[in-house]
TORVEXKOL-379135 format. One record per atom (N, C-alpha, C): x, y negated, z; residue number from 0; atom name; residue in three letters. Coordinates in nm, 2 decimals. Example, Ala and Ser with C-alpha at 12.3 -4.5 7.8 and 13.67 -1.06 7.14 Angstrom:
# TORVEXKOL-379135
X	Y	Z	resi	name	resn
1.32	0.57	0.78	0	N	ALA
1.23	0.45	0.78	0	CA	ALA
1.32	0.33	0.78	0	C	ALA
1.28	0.22	0.71	1	N	SER
1.37	0.11	0.71	1	CA	SER
1.29	0.00	0.79	1	C	SER
END
This chain:
# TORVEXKOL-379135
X	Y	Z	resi	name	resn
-2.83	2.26	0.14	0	N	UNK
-2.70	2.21	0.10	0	CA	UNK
-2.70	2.05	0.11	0	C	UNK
-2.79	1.98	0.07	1	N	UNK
-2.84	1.84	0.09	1	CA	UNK
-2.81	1.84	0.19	1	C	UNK
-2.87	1.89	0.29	2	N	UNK
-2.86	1.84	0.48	2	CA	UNK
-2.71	1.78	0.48	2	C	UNK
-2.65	1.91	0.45	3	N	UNK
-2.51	1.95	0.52	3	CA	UNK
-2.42	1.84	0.48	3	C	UNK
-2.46	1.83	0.34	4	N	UNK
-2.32	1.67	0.27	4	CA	UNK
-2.40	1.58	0.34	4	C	UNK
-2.52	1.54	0.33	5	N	UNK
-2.58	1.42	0.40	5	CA	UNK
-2.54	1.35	0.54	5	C	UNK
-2.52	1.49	0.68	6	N	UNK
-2.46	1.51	0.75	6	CA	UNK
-2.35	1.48	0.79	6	C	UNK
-2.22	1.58	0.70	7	N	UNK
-2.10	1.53	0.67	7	CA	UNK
-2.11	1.35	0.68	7	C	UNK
-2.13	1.32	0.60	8	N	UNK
-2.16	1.14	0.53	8	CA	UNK
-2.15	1.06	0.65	8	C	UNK
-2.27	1.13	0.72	9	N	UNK
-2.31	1.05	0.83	9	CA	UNK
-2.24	1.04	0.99	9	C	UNK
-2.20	1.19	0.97	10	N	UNK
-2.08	1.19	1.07	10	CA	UNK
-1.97	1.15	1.07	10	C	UNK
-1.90	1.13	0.91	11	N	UNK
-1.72	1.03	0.88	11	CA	UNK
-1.78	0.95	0.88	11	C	UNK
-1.91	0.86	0.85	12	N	UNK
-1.90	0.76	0.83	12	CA	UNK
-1.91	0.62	0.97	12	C	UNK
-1.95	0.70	1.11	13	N	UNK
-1.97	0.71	1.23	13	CA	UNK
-1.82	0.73	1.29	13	C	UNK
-1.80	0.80	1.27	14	N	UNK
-1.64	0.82	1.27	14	CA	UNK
-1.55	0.71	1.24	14	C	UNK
-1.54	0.71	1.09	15	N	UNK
-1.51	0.56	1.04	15	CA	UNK
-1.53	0.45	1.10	15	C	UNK
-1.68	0.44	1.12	16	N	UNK
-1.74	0.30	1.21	16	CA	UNK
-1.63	0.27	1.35	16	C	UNK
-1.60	0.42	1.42	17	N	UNK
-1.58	0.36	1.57	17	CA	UNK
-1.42	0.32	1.53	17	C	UNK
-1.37	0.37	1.46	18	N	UNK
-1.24	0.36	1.41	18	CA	UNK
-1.18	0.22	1.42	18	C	UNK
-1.29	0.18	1.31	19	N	UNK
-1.28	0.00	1.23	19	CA	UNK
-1.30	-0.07	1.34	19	C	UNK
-1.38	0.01	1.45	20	N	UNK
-1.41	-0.10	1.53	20	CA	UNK
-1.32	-0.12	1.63	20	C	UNK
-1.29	0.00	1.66	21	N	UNK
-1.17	-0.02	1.75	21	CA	UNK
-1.02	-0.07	1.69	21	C	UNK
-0.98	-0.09	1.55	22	N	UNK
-0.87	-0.12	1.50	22	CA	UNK
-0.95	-0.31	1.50	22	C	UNK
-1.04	-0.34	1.48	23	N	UNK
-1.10	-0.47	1.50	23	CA	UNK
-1.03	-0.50	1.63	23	C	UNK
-1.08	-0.47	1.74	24	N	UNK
-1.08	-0.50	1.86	24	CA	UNK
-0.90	-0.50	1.92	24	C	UNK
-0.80	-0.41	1.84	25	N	UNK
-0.72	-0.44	1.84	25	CA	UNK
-0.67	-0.54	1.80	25	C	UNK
-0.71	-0.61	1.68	26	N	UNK
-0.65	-0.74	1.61	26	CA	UNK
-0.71	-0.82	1.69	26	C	UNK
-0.77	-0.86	1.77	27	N	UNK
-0.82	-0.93	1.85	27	CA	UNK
-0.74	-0.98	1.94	27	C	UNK
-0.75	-0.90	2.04	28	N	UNK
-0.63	-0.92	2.14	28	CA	UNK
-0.53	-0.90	2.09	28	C	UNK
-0.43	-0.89	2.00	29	N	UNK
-0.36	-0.92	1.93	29	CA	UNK
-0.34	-1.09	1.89	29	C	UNK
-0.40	-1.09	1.84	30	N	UNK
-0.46	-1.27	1.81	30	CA	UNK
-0.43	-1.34	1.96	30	C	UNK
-0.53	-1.28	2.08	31	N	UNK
-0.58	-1.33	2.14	31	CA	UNK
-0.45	-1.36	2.26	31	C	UNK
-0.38	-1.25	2.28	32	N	UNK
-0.29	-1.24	2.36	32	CA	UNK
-0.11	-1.22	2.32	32	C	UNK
-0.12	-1.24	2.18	33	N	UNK
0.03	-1.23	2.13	33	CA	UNK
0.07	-1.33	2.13	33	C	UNK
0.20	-1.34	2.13	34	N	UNK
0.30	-1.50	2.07	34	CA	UNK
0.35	-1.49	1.94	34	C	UNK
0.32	-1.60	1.90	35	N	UNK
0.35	-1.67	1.78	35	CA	UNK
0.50	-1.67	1.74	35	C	UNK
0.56	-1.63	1.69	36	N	UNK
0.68	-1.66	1.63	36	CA	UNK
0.72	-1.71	1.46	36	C	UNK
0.79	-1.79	1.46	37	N	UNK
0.81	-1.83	1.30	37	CA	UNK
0.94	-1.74	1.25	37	C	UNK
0.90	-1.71	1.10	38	N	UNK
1.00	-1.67	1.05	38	CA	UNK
1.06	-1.72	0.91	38	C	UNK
1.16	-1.67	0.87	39	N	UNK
1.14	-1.71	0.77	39	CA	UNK
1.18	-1.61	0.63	39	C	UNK
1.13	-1.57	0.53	40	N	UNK
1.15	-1.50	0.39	40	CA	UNK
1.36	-1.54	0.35	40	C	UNK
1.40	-1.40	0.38	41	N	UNK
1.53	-1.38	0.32	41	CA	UNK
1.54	-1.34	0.23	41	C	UNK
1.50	-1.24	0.17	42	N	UNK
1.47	-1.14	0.04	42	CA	UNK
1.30	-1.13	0.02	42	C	UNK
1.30	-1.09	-0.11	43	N	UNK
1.25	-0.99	-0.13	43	CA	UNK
1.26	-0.86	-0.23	43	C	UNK
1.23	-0.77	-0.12	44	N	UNK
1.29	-0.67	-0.18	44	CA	UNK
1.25	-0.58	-0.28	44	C	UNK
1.28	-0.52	-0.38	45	N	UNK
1.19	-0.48	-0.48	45	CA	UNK
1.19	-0.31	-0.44	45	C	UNK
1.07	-0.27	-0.45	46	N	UNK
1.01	-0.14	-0.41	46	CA	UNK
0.97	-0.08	-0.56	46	C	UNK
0.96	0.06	-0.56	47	N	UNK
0.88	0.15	-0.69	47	CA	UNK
0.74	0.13	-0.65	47	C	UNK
0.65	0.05	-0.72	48	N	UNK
0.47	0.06	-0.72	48	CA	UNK
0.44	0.24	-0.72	48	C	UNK
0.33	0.23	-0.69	49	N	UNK
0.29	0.33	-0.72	49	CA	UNK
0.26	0.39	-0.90	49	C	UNK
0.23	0.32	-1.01	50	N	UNK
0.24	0.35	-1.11	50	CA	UNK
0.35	0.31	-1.21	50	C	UNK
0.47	0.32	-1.13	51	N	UNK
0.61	0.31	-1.18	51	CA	UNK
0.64	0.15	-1.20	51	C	UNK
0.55	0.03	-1.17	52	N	UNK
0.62	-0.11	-1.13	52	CA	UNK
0.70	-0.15	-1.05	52	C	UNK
0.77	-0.26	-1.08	53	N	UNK
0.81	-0.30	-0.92	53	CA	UNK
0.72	-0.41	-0.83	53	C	UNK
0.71	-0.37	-0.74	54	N	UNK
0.64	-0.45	-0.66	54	CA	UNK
0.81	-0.52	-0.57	54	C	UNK
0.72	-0.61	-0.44	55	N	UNK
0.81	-0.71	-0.39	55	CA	UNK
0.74	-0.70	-0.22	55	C	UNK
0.82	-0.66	-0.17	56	N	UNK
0.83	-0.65	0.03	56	CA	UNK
0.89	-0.75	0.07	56	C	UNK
0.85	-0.88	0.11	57	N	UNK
0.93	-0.99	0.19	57	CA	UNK
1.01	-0.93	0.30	57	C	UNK
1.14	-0.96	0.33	58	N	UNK
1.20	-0.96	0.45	58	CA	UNK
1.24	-1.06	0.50	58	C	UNK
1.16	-1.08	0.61	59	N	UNK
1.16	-1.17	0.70	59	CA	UNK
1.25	-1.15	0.83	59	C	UNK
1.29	-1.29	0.88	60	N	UNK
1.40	-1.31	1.00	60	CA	UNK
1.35	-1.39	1.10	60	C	UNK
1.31	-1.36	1.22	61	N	UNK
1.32	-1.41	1.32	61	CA	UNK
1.39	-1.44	1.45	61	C	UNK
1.37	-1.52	1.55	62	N	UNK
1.43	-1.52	1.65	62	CA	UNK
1.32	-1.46	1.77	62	C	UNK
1.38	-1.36	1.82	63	N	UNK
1.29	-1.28	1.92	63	CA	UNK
1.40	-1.29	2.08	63	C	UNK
1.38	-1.36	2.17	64	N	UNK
1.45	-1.39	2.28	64	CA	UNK
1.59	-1.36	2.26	64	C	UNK
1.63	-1.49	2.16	65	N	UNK
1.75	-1.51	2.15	65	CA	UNK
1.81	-1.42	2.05	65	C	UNK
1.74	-1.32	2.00	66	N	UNK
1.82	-1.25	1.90	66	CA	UNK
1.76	-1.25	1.76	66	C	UNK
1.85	-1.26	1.68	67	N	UNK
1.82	-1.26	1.52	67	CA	UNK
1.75	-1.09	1.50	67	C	UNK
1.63	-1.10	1.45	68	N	UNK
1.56	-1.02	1.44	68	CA	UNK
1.51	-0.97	1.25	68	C	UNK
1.49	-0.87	1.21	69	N	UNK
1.34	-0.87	1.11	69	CA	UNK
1.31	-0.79	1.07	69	C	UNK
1.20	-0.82	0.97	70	N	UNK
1.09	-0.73	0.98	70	CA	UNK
1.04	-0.73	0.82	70	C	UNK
0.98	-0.59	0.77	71	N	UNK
0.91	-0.59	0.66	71	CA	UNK
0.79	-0.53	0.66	71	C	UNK
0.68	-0.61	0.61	72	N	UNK
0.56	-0.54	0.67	72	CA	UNK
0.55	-0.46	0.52	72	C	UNK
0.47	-0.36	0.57	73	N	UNK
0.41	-0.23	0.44	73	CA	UNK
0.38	-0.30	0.34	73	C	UNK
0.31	-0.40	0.33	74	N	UNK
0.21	-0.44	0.22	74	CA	UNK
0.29	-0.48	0.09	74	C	UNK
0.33	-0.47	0.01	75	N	UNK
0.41	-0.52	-0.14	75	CA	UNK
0.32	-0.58	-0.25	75	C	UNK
0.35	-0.67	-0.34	76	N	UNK
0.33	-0.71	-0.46	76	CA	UNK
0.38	-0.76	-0.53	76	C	UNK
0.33	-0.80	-0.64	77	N	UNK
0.34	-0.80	-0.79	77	CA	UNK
0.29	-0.92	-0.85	77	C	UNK
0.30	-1.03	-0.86	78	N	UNK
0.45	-1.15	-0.82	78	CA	UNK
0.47	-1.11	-0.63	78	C	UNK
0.55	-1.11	-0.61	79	N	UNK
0.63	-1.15	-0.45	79	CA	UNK
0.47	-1.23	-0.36	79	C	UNK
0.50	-1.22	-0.30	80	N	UNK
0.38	-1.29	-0.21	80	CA	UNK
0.43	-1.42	-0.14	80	C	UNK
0.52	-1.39	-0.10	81	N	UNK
0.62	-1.54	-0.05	81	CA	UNK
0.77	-1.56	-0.16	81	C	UNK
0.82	-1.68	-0.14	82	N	UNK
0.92	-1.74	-0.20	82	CA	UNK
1.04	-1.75	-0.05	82	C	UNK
1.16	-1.72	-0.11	83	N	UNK
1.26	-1.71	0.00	83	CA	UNK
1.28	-1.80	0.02	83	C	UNK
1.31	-1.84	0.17	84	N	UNK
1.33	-1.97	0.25	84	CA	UNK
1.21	-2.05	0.27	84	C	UNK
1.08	-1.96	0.25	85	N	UNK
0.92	-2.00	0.30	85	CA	UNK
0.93	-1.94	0.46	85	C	UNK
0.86	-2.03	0.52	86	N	UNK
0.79	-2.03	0.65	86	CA	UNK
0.70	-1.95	0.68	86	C	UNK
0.70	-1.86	0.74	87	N	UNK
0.59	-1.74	0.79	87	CA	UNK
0.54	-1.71	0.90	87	C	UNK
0.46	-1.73	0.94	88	N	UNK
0.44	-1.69	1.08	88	CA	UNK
0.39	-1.56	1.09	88	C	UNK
0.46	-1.51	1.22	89	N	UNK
0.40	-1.37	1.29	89	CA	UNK
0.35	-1.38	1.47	89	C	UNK
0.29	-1.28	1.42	90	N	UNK
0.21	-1.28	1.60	90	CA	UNK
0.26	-1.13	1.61	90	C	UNK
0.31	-1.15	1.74	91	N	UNK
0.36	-1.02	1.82	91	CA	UNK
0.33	-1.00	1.96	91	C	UNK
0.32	-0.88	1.99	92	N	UNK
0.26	-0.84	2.11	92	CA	UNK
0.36	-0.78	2.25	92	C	UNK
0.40	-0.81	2.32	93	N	UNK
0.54	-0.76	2.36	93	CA	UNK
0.55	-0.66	2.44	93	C	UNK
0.39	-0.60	2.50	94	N	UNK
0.33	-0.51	2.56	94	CA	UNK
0.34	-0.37	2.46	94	C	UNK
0.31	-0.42	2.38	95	N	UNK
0.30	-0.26	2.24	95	CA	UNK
0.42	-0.31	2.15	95	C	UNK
0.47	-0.38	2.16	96	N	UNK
0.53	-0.43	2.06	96	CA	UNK
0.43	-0.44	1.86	96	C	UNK
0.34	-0.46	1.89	97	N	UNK
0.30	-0.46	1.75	97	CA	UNK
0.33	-0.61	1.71	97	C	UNK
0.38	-0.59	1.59	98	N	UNK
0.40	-0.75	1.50	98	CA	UNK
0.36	-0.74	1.39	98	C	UNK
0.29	-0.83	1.32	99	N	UNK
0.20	-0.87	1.20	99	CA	UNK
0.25	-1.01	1.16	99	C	UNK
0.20	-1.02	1.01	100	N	UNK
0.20	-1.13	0.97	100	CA	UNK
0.05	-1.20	1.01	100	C	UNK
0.09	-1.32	1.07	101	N	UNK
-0.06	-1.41	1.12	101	CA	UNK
-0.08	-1.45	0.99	101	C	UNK
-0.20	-1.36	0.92	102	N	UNK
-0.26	-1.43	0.85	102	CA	UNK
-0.43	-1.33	0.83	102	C	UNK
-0.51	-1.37	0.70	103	N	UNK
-0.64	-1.27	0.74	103	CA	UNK
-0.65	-1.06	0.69	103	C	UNK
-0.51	-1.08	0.60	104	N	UNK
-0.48	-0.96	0.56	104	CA	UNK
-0.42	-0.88	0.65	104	C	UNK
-0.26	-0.95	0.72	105	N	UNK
-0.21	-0.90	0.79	105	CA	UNK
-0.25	-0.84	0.90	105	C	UNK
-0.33	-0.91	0.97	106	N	UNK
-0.42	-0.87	1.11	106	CA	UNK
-0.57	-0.75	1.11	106	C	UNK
-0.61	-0.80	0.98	107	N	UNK
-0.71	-0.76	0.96	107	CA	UNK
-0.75	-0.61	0.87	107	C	UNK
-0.64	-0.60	0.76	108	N	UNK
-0.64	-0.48	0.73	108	CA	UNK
-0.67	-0.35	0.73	108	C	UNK
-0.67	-0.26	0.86	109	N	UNK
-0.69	-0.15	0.85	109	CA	UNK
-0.81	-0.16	0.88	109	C	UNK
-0.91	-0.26	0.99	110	N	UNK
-1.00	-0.24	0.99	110	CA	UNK
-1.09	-0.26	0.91	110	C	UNK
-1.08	-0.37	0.78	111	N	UNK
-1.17	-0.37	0.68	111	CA	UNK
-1.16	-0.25	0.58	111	C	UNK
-1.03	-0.21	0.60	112	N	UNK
-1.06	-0.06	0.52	112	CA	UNK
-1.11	0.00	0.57	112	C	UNK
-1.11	0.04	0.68	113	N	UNK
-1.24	0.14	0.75	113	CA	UNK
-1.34	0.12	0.76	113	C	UNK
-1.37	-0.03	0.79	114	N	UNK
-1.56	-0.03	0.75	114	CA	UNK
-1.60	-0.05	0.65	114	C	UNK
-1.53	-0.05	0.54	115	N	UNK
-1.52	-0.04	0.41	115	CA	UNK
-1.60	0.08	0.38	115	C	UNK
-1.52	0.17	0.41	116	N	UNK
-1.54	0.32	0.37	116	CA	UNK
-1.65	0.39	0.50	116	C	UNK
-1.66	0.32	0.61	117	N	UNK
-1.76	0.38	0.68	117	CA	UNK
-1.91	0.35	0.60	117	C	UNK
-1.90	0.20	0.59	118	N	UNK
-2.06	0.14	0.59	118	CA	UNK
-2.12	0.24	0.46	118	C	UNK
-2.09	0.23	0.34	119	N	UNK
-2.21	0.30	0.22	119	CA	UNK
-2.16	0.48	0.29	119	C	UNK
-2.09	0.52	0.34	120	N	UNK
-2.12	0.67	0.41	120	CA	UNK
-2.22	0.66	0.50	120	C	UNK
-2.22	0.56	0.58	121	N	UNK
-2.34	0.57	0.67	121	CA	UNK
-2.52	0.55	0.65	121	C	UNK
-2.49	0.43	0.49	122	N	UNK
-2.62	0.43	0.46	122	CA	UNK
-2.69	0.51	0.35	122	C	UNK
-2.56	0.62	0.30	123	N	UNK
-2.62	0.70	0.25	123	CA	UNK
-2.70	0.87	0.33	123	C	UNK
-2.57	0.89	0.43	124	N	UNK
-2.62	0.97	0.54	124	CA	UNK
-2.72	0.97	0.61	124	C	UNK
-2.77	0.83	0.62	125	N	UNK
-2.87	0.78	0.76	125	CA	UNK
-3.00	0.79	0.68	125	C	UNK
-2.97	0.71	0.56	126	N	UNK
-3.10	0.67	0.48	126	CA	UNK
-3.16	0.82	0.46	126	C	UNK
-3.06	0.89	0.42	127	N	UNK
-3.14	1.03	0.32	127	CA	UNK
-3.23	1.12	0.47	127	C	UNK
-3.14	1.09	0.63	128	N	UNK
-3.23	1.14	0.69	128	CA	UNK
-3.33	1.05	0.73	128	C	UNK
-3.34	0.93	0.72	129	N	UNK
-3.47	0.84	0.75	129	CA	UNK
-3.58	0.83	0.63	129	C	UNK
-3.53	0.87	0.54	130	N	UNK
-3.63	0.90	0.43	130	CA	UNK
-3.69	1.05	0.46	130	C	UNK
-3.61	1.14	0.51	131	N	UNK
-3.66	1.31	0.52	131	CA	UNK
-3.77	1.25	0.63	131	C	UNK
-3.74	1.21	0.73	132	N	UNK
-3.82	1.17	0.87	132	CA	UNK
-3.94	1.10	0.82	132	C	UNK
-3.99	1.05	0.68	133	N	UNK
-4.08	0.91	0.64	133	CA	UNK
-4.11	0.84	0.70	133	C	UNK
-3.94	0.73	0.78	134	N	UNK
-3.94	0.63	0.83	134	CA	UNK
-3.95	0.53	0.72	134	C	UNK
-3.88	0.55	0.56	135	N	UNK
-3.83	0.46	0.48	135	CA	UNK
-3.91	0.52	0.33	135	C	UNK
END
């Protein structure tokens, strides 16, 4: 029974790993190869939190080739994260169309959740078989 959860562990957590790394390597060229555009905070909008608060979604306005554009990204909180009529930049991609807020959350996110949740799966999967092996 050990093996088998050990295993499990070891296999999401490898899983996980190529995931983070490939949602990494997206933000990358993302960074690397998107345009910058400014926006700026019109609202913000108030959403239901998950344990019955209100949290706060900026909605943001940009100019995207000539057209009045915007956008609200997922992420919400509790004070507002920007103040209306703040300056924000976004990086967008016009190949995939992905747009983000240029900053280390915005870009970076999904991937630090995933190696978040890969790395102690992996060193508890790996270790318990490099300990069975008496590598460790």
């Amino acid at each position: 029974m050990a093996i088998t959860i050990h295993a499990i562990l070891l296999i999401l957590g490898g899983a996980l790993l190529v995931l983070g790394i490939l949602s990494y390597s997206s933000s990358r060229r993302l960074i690397m190869n998107g345009a910058k555009v400014e926006s700026t905070v019109i609202e913000n909008i108030p959403v239901r939190g998950s344990e019955g608060g209100t949290m706060y979604k900026p909605l943001l306005e940009y100019q995207l080739n000539g057209k009045a554009q915007t956008f609200s990204p997922n992420a919400s909180s509790n004070p507002p994260a920007y103040r209306i009529g703040e300056k924000v930049t976004l990086i967008y991609d016009g190949n995939t169309g992905d747009l983000r807020i240029l900053s280390y959350w915005g870009v970076y996110l999904a991937s630090n959740i995933l190696l978040a949740f890969a790395l102690p799966m992996l060193l508890i999967g790996g270790g318990y078989f490099l300990f069975k092996a008496g590598i460790i």
